[in-house]
LOMI-400233 format. One record per residue (C-alpha): residue number from 1; residue in one letter; x, y, z. Coordinates in pm, 1 decimal. Each point is the difference from the previous one (the first is absolute). Layout:
residues N
n, res, px, py, pz
NUM, A, X, Y, Z
...
This chain:
residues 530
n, res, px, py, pz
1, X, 353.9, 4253.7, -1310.5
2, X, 208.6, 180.2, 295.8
3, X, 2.7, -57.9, 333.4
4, X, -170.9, 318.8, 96.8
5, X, -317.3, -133.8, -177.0
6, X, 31.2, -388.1, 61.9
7, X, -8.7, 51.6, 365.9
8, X, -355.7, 130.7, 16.8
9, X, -114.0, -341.8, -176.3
10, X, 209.7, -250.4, 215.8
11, X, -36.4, 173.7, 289.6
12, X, -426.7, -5.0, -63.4
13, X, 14.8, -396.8, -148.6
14, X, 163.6, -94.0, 338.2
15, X, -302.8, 186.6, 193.1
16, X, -237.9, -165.9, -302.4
17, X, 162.5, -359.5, 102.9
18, X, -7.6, 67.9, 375.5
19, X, -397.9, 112.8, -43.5
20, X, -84.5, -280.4, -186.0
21, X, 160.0, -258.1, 198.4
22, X, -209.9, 108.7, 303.6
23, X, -318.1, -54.1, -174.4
24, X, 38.4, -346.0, -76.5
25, X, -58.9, -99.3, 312.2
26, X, -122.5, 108.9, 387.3
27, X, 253.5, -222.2, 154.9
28, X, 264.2, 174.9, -199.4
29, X, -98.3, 344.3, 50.8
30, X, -8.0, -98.7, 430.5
31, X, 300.9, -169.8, -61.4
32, X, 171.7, 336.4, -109.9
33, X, -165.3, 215.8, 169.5
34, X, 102.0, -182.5, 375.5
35, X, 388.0, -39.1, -188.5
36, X, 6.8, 300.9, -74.0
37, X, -124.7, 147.2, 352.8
38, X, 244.8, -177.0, 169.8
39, X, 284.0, 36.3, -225.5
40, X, -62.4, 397.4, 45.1
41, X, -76.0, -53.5, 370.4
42, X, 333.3, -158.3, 43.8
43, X, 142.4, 253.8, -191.9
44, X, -130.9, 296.7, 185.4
45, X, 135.1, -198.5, 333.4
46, X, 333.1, -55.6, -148.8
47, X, 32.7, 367.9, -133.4
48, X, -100.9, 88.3, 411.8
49, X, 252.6, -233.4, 124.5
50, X, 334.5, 119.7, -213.0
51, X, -105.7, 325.4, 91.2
52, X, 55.0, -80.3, 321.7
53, X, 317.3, -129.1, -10.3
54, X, 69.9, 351.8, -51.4
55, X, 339.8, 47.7, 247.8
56, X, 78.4, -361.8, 12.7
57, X, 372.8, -100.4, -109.5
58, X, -96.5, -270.0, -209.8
59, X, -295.3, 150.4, -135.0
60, X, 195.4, 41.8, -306.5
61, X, 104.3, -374.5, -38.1
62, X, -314.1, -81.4, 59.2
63, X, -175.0, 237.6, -311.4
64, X, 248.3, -138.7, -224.0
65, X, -45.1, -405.6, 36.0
66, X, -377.0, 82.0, -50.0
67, X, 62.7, 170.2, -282.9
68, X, 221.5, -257.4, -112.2
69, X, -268.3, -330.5, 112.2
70, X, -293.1, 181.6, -190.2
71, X, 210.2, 31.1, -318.7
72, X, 35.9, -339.8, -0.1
73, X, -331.8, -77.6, 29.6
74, X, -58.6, 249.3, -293.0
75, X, 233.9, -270.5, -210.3
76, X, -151.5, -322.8, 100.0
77, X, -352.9, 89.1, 38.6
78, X, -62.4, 25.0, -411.5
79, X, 149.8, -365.3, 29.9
80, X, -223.7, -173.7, 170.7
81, X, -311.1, 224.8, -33.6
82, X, -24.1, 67.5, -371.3
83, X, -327.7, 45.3, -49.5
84, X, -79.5, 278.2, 265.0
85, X, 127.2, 252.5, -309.3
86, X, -126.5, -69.1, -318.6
87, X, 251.9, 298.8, -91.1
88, X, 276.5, -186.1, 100.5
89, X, -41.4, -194.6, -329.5
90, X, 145.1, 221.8, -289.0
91, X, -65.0, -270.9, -278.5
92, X, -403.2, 108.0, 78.6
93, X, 110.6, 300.4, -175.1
94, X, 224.2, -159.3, -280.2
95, X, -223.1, 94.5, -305.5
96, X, -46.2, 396.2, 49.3
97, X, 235.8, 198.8, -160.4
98, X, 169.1, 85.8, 334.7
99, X, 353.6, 92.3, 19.7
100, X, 231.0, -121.0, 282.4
101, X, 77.6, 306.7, 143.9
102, X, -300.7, 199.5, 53.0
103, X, -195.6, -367.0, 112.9
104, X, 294.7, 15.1, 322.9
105, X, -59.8, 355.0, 98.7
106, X, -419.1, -80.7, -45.9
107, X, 6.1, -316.4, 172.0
108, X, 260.7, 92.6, 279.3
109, X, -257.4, 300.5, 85.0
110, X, -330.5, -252.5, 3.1
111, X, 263.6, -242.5, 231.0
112, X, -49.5, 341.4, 291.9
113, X, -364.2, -94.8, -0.7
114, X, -89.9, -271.1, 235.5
115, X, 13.5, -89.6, 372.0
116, X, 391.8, -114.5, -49.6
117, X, 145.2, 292.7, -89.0
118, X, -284.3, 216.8, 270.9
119, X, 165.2, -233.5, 277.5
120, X, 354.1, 36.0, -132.2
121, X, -12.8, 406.5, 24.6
122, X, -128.4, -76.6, 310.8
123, X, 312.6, -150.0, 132.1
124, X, 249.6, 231.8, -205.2
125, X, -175.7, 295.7, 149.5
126, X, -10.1, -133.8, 350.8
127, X, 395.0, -119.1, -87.8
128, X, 83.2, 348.5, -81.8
129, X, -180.0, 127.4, 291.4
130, X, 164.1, -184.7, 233.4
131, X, 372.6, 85.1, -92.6
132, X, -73.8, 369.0, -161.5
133, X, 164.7, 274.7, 211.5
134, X, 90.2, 340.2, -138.2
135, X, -76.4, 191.6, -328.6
136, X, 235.3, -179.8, -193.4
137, X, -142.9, -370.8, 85.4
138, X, -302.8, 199.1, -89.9
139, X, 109.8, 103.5, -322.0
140, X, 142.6, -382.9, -96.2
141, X, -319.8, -167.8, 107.8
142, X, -193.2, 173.0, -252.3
143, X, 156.9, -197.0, -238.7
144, X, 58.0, -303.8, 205.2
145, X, -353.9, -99.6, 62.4
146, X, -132.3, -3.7, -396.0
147, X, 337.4, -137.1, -54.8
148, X, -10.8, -286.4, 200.8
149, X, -347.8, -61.1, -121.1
150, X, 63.8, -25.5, -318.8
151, X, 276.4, -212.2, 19.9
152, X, -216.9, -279.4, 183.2
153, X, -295.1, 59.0, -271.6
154, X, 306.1, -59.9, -308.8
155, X, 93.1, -289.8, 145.2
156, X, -299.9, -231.0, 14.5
157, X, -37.9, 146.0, -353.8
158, X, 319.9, -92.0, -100.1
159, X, -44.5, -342.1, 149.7
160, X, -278.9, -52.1, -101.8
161, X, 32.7, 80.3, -363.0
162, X, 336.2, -181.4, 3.5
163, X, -210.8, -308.3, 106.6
164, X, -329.8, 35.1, -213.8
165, X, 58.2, -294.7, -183.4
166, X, 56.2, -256.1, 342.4
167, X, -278.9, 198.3, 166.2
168, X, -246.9, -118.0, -233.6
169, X, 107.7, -315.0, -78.5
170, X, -64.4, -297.5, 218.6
171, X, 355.3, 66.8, 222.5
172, X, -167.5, 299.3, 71.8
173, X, -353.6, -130.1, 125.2
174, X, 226.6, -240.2, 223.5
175, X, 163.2, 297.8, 150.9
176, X, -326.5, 137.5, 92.5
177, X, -114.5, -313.7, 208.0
178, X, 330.8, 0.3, 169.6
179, X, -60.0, 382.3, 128.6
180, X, -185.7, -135.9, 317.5
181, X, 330.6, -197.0, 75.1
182, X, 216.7, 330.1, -51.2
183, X, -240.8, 178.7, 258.8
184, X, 89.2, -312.9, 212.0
185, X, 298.7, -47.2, 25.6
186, X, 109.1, 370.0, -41.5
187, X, -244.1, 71.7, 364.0
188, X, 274.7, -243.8, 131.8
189, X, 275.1, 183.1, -111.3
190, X, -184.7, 305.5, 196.7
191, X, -68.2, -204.5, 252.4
192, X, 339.2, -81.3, 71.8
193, X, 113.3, 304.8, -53.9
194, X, -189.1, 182.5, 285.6
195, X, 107.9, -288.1, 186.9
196, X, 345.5, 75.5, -15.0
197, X, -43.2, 394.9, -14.2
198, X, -220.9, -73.3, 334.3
199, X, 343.7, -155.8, 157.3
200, X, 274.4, 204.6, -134.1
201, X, -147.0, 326.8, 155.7
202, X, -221.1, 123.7, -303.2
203, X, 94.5, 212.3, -305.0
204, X, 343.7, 67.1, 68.0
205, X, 23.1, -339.1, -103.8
206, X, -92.2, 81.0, -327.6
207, X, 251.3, 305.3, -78.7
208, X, 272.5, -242.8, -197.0
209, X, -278.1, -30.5, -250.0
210, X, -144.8, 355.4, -18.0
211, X, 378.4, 116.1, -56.4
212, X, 27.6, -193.9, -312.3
213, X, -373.4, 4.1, -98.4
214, X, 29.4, 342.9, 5.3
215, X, 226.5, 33.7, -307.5
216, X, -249.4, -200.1, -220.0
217, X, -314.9, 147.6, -177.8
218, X, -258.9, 77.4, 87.6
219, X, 100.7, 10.5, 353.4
220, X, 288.0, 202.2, -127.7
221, X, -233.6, 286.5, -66.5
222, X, -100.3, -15.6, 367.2
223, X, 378.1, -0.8, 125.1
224, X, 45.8, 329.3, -193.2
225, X, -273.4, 119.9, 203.2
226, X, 191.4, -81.0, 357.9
227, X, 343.3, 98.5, -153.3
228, X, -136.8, 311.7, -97.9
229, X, -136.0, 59.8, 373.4
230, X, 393.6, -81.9, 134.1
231, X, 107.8, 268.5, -266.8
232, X, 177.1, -226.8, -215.4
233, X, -132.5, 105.8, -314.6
234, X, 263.5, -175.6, -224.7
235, X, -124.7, -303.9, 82.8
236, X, -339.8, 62.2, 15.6
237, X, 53.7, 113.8, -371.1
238, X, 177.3, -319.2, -64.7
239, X, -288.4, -213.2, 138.9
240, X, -236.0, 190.7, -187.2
241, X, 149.4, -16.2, -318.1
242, X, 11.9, -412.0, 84.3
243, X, -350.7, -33.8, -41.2
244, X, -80.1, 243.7, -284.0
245, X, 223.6, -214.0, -142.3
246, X, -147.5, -326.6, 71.0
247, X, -343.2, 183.2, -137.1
248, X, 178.7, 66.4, -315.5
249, X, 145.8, -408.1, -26.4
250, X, -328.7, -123.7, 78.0
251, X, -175.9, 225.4, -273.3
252, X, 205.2, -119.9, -246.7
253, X, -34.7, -352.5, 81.8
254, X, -358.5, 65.4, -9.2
255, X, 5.9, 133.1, -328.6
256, X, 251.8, -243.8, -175.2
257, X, -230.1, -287.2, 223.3
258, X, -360.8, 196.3, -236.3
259, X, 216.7, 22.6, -331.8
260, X, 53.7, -392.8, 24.3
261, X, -309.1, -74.7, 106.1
262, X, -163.9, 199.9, -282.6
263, X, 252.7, -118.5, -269.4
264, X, 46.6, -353.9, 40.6
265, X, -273.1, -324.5, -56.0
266, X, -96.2, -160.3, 338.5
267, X, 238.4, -353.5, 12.9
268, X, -373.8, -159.6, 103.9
269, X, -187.6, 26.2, -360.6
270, X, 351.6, -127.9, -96.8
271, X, 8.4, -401.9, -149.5
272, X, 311.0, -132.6, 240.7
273, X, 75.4, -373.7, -93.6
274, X, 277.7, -185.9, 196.7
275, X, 151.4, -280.5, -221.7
276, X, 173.5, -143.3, 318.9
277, X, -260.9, -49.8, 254.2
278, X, -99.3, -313.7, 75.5
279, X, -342.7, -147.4, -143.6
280, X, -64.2, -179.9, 306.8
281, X, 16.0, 270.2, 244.7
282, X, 275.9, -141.9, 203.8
283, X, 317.3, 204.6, 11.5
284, X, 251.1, 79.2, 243.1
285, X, -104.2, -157.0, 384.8
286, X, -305.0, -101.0, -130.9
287, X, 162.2, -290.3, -189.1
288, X, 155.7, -107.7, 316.6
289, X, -406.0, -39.9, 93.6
290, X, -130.3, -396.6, 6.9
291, X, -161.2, -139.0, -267.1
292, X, -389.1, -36.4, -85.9
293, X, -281.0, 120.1, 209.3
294, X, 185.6, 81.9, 271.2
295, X, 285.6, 224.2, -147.5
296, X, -231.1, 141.4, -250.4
297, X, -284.8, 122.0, 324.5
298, X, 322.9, 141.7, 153.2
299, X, 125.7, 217.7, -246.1
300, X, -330.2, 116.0, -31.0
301, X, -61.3, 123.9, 265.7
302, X, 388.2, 177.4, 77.2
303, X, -118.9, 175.2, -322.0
304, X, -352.9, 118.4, 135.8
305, X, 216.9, 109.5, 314.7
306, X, 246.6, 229.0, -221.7
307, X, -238.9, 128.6, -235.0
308, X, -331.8, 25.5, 72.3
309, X, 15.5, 372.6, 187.5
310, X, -216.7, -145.5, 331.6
311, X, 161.1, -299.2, 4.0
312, X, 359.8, 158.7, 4.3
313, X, -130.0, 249.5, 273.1
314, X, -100.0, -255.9, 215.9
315, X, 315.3, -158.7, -63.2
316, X, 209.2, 297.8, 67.8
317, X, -232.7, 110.1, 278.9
318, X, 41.0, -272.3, 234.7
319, X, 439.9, -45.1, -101.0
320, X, 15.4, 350.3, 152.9
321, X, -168.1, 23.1, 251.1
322, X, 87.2, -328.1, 123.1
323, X, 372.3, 125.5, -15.9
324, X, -68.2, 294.1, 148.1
325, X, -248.8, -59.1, 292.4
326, X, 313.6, -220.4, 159.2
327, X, 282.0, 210.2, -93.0
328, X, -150.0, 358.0, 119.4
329, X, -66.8, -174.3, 340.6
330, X, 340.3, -143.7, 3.3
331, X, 136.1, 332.4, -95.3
332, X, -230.4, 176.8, 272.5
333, X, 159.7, -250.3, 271.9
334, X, -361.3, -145.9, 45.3
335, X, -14.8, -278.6, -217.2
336, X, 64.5, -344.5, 79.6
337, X, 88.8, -307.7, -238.9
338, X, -332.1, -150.1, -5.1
339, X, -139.6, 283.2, -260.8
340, X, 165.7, -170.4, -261.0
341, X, -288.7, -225.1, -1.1
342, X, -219.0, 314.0, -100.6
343, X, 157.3, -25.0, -327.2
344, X, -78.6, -358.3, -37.0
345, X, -325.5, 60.6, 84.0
346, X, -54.6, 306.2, -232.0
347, X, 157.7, -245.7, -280.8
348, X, -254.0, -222.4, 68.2
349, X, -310.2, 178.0, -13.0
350, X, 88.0, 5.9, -421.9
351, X, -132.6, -375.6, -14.6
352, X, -366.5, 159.9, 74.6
353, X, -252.6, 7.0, -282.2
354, X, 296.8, -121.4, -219.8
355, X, -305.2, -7.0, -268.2
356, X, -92.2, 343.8, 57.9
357, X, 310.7, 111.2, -176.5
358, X, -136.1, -216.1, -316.0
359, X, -326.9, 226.8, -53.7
360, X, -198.9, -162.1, -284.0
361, X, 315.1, -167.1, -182.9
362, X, -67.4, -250.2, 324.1
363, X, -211.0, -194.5, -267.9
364, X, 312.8, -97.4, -185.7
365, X, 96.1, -196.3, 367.9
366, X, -343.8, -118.4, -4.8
367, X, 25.8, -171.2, -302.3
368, X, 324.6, -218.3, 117.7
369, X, -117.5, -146.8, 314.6
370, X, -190.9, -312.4, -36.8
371, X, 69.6, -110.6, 381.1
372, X, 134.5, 87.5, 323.0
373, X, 302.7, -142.9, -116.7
374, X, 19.6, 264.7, -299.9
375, X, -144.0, 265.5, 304.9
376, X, 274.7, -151.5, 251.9
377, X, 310.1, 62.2, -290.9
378, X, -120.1, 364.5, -72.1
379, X, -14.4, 114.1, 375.9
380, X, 322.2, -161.5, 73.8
381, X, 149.5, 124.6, -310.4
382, X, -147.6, 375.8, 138.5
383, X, 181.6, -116.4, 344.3
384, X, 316.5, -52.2, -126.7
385, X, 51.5, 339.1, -188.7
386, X, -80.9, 161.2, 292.0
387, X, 272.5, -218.6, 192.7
388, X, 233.4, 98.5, -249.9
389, X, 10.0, 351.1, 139.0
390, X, -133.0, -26.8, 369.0
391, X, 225.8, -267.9, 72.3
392, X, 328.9, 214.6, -78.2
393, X, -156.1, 278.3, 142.8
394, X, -89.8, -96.7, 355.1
395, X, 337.6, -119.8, 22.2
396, X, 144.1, 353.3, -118.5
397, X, -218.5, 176.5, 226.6
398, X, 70.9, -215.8, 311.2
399, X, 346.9, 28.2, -60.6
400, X, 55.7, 352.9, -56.1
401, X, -266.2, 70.0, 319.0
402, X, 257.3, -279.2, 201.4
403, X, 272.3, 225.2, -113.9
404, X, -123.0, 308.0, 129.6
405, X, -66.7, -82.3, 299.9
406, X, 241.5, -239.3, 85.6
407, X, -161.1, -295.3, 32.2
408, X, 151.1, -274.7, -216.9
409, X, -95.1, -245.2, 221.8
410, X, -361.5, 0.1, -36.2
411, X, 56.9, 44.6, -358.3
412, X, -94.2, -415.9, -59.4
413, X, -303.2, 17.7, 242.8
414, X, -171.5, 304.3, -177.4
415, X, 44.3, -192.8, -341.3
416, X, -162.0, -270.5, 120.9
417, X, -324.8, 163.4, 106.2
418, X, 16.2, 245.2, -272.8
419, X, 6.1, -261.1, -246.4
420, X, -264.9, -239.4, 234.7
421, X, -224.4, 327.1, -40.0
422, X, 7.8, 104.2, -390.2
423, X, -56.9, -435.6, -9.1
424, X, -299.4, 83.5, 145.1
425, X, -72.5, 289.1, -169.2
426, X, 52.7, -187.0, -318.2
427, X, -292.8, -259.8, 95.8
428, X, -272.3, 268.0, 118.5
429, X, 97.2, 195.5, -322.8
430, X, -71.2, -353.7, -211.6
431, X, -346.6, -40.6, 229.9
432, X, -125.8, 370.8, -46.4
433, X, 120.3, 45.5, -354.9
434, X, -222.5, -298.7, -78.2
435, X, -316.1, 101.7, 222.2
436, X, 16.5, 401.9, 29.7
437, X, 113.7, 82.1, -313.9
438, X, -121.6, 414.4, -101.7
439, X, 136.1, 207.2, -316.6
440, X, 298.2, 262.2, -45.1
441, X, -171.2, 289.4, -235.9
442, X, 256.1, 67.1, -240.4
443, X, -116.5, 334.5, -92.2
444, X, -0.2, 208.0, 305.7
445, X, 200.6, 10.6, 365.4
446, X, -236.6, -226.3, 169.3
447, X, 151.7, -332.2, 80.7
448, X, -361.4, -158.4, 80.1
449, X, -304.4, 15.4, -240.6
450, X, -301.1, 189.0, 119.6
451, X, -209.4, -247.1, 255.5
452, X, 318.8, -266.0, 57.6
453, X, 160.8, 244.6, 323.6
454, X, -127.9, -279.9, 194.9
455, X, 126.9, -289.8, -167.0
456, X, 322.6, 139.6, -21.4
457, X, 0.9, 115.7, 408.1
458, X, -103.7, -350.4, 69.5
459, X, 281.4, -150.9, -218.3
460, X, 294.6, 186.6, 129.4
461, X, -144.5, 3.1, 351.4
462, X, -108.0, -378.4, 31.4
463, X, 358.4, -83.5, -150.8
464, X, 183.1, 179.3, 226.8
465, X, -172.4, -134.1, 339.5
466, X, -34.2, -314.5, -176.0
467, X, 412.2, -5.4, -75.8
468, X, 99.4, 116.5, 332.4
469, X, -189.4, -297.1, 181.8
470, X, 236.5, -231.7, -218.2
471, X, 263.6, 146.7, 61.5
472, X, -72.5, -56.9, 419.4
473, X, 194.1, -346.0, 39.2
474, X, 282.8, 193.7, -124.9
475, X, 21.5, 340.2, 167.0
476, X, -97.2, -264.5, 332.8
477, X, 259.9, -204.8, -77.0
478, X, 218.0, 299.6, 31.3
479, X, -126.5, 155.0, 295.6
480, X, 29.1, -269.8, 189.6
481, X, 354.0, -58.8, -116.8
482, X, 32.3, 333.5, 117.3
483, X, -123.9, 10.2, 353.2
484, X, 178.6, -374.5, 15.6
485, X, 319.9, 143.8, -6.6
486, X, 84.7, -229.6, -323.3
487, X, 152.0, 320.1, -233.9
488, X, 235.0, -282.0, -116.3
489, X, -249.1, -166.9, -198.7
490, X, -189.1, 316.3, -170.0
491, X, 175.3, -99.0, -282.4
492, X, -191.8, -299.9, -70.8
493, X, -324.9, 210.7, -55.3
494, X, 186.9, 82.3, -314.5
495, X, -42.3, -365.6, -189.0
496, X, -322.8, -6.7, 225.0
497, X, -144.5, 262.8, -171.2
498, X, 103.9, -76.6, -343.4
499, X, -157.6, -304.9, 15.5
500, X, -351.8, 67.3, 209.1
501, X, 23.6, 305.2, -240.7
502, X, -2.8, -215.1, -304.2
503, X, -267.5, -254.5, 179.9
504, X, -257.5, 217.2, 77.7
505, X, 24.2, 168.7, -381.2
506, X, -36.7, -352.3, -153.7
507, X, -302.2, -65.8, 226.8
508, X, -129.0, 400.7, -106.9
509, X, 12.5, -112.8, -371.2
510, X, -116.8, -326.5, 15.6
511, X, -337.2, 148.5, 203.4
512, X, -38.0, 274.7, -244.8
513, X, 64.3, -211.0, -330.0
514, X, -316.3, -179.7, 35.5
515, X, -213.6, 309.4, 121.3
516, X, 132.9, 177.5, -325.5
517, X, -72.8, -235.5, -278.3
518, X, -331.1, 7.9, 89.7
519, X, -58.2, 355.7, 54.3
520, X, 147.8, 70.9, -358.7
521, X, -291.0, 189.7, -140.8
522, X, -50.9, 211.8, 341.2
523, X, 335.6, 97.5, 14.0
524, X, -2.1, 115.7, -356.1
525, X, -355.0, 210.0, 64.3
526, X, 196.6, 164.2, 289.8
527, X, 342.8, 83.9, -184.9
528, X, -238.4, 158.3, -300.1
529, X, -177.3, 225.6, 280.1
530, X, 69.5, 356.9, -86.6
């Protein structure tokens, strides 16, 4: 079958998948409906607002880095949102007798129907309007607009068909429930990037970039445009060719990625045996791991936190941002050493409803405890993997915050109440895991079953006030040090901290062991939920 006649089909199975997913649900037909009204209401504003840039100098540099940022987000996005395209999955169409060819041209015509590519012309077309002058710029942005287009639309398919076996495999479902985090952190990045646009007299700032972006597709497309308005049409030739070029790599990636895909077995249905791994499951660090309960609990549990997908993004979640929250406001000239202890404190908010993570495989830790001994083992066991990476890390993150700032000095008295504070926050975590425990549904983005919002609230909420009272001889132990006039001994909040730190986590698990080993089959009921 040719192109000329697949395209009809794809392009009317992507309307037939886009129909049908709207019926399954009300919530999902308001949910696209109010996306899509404010993607295209955004889009209309955006359009209006290159267009008038009209005249400016830099109205060119700036067309060309948004050109640039939304190609990128044309690459990642099939990464960590798989499942918004069920085209994006060639291997869906693996058993019709479908040649590569004519499936690239189909699909890469379906690919231009969609809100994406709607908002993308968008943004070319208010681009091109912004730096168009004279017949000639005219003439080139014919081409540059459909071209530029179609180079963003090639390469999320050649991404993603390059990556159709990771995207659905389990990697893949762990890259979707780290997309919040890539929204995070990447707001940050804009954050601090208006920031320092804000103070360095606004986008002239941002020409050294737009110079070189410029020469890359598909923003290259949209510096032929403005070359062809300064009448040098050699290099607005040059930049065009650039991208047409680009469209022809990432075609043929595309195709080579659909010929693989269609030709070869998935490595999944494949029997993989590995003669060298170790029967008992320790290998590598984890044989440098105690022995019995306690070793055994703790590798346990650094495996739930690298690869169960929730787990890991919780993980992940709180590492970043606790790096980041310090180091932006460092960077900024705002911050002040202290916010290293937001990092502790984000660490420690990963010993809450340590069962949760369990779901219904909790029975097999049911089954071991007999006493609050056996309860008092397992939650220090689940304490002690966590110190294995919050310990190292609050240090890293005071340090580097200390660094930045220039404050070495206080360096010893923020460990010490960073390390007094994730104590406590070790204890509360112990106490609510074993009296608030709620479920993690495994199957969907909620992070709390239907009806346990409260439970949860309550947990993370009563921990944290609960945590931060401990932590009060401390932070008014250094106060008054402070307002004493005694900077000389701020250092000894350092072993003061360690060990209150350690004392008031001892005293957290030694209250909750008892209060767990008998709540055993409530804890269990609530882990199943959902």
């Amino acid at each position: 079958m040719n192109t000329s006649a697949l395209t009809p089909i794809v392009v009317r199975l992507k309307l037939s998948l886009l129909k049908n997913g709207l019926r399954q649900s009300g919530g999902r037909r308001a949910a696209f409906i109010t996306s899509a009204v404010l993607a295209l209401l955004f889009a209309a504003l955006q359009l209006l607002g290159l267009v008038m840039l009209r005249g400016n100098p830099d109205a060119a540099t700036l067309a060309v880095l948004a050109v640039a940022l939304v190609a990128v987000g044309w690459a990642v996005v099939p990464l960590f949102f798989p499942s918004g395209d069920e085209t994006l999955d060639p291997t869906r169409l693996v058993m019709l007798p479908l040649r590569p060819r004519p499936l690239v041209g189909a699909l890469l015509v379906a690919s231009l129907v969609g809100i994406g590519p709607l908002f993308t012309l968008c943004l070319v077309l208010g681009s091109v309007l912004a730096v168009a002058y004279g017949t000639g710029a005219v003439l080139v942005a014919v081409l540059a607009v459909p071209l530029a287009l179609l180079v963003c639309v090639a390469l999320a398919r050649a991404v993603a068909a390059a990556n159709t076996r990771l995207l659905t495999s389990r990697k893949g479902r762990d890259l979707a429930v780290l997309s919040g985090l890539i929204v995070a952190v990447g707001m940050q990045f804009v954050n601090f990037g208006m920031r320092r646009l804000g103070d360095s007299g606004g986008l002239s700032a941002l020409r050294p970039a737009g110079d070189v972006v410029r020469w890359l597709p598909p923003a290259s497309a949209i510096g032929a445009v403005d070359a062809a308005s300064e009448g040098a049409y050699g290099r607005a030739g040059v930049q065009l060719l650039i991208s047409l070029a680009t469209l022809g790599l990432l075609l043929y990636a595309w195709q080579r990625s659909l010929v693989k895909l269609m030709t070869t077995p998935d490595g999944s249905t494949l029997a993989a045996a590995d003669a060298s791994r170790d029967k008992s499951g320790r290998r590598g660090l984890g044989s440098l791991l105690p022995e019995g309960r306690t070793g055994t609990v703790m590798l346990r549990t650094l495996r739930y936190a690298w690869r169960d997908p929730k787990t890991k993004a919780a993980w992940i979640t709180s590492l970043a941002i606790g790096l980041i929250v310090p180091v932006f406001n460092a960077l900024q000239g705002a911050g002040t050493v202290y916010l290293a202890c937001f990092a502790t404190g984000m660490l420690g908010m990963q010993m809450y409803n340590q069962f949760g993570q369990d779901t219904s495989a909790f029975w097999m830790v049911l089954l071991t405890i007999t006493s609050a001994r056996d309860a008092y083992l397992e939650l220090r066991a689940r304490a002690l993997a966590l110190l294995l990476v919050t310990l190292p890390y609050t240090v890293l993150v005071a340090s580097v915050t200390a660094g930045m700032l220039g404050a070495w000095e206080a360096l010893p008295e923020v460990v010490g109440l960073a390390l007094s504070l994730l104590g406590a926050m070790l204890a509360t975590g112990a106490v609510a895991s074993a009296t608030l425990a709620y479920s993690i549904p495994q199957d969907s983005r909620r992070n709390v079953a239907p009806g346990q919002g409260g439970i949860a609230f309550l947990s993370m909420l009563g921990g944290v006030v609960v945590g931060t009272l401990l932590c009060a001889p401390m932070i008014a132990l250094a106060i008054w040090l402070h307002t004493a006039g005694q900077q000389g001994a701020l250092w000894l909040l350092l072993p003061l901290g360690v060990g209150y730190g350690g004392l008031v986590c001892w005293v957290g698990l030694r209250v909750a062991a008892p209060r767990m080993a008998g709540r055993l089959p409530e804890i269990l009921a609530a882990v199943s939920t959902g």
